[in-house]
N, C-alpha and C positions, 0 to 999 in steps of 0.2 A: 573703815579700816577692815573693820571682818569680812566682806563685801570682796575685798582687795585679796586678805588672805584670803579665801574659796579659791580664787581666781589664780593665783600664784601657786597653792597647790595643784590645782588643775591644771595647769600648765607645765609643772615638773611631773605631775603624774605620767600625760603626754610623751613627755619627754621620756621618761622611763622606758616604756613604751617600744618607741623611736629606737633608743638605744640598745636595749635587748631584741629589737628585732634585726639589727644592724650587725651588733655582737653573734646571734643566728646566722645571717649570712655569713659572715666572714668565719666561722666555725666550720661550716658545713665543707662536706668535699665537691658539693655541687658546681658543676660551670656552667658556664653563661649558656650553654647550649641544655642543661642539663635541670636546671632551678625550678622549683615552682612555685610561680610569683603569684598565682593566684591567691594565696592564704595573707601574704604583705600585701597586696593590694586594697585586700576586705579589710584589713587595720587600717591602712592609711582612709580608705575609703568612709571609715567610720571615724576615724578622727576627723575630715572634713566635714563631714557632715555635722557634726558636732561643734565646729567653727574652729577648729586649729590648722592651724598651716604656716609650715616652714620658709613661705616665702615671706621678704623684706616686703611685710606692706609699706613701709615709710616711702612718700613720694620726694624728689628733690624738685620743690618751689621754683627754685632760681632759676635750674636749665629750661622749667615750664615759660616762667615769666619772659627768660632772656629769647626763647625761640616764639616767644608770640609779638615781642615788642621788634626782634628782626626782621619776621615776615609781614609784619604790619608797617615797617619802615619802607621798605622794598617797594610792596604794593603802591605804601603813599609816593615815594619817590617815582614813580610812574607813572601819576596821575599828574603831579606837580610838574615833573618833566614837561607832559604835555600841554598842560597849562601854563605852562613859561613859554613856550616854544609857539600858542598862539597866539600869547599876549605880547612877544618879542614882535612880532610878524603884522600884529593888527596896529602896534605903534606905531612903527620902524618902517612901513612899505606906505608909499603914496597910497597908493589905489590899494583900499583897506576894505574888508565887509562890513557892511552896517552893525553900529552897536545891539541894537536890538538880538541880530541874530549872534556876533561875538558873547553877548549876557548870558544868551540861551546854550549858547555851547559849554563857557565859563559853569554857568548852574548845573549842566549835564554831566560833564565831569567832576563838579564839585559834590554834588552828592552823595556819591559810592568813598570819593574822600573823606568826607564827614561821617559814612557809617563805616569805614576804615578806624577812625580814630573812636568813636562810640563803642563798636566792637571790642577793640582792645582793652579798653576800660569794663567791659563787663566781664573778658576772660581773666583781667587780674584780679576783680577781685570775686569770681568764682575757682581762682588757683588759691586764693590768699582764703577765701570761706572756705575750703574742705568741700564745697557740693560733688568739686570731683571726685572727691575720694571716699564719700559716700555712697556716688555713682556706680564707682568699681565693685561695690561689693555685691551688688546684681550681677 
């Protein structure tokens, strides 16, 4: 818990910070054409480096999951396609290709569908582990 408070102070210190440099701008009679930013910069710039920042690191999980489980539906659904369309064809027509070579083709689109579906499963649960938002901090 002491650990926590350090942290919590440190963070309203920042803030402090932030706000009186804010409170500065908006005091001054400088305009946008007029300001000099380079003094708020070297603040902010040393509060980054320091590891504060204003931005919402918090990611949203869902919209990640729901746009990888879409484009992975997409993708499968175009491979499936295809593969309906020449297993409809190799039934369905007399004069059919040799199994042999239908197996071979079946296999050849079947395995980018398989690491379609493998794939998916490894981005959910690297959304669902945090690895990406470890990542980001690089």
């Amino acid at each position: 818990m002491a650990d926590r408070i350090k942290k919590i102070e440190s963070e309203e210190n920042n803030y402090q910070k932030i706000k009186a440099m804010c409170a500065s701008i908006s005091t001054s009679a400088d305009t946008y054409d007029t300001i000099e930013i380079e003094d708020y910069f070297k603040t902010m710039n040393i509060l980054n480096k320091e590891g504060f920042t204003m931005r919402d690191t918090r990611t949203n999980k869902t919209k990640k999951i729901i746009g990888a489980v879409i484009s992975s539906f997409l993708f499968g659904s175009i491979f499936l396609f295809v593969i309906g369309v020449i297993t409809y064809f190799q039934c369905t027509e007399p004069k059919n290709m040799p199994w042999f070579i239908y197996g071979f083709i079946i296999l050849v689109l079947g395995v980018p569908l398989f690491g379609i579906v493998v794939n998916l499963i490894s981005r959910i649960k690297e959304i669902n582990g945090g690895e990406e938002d470890e990542a980001s901090k690089y």
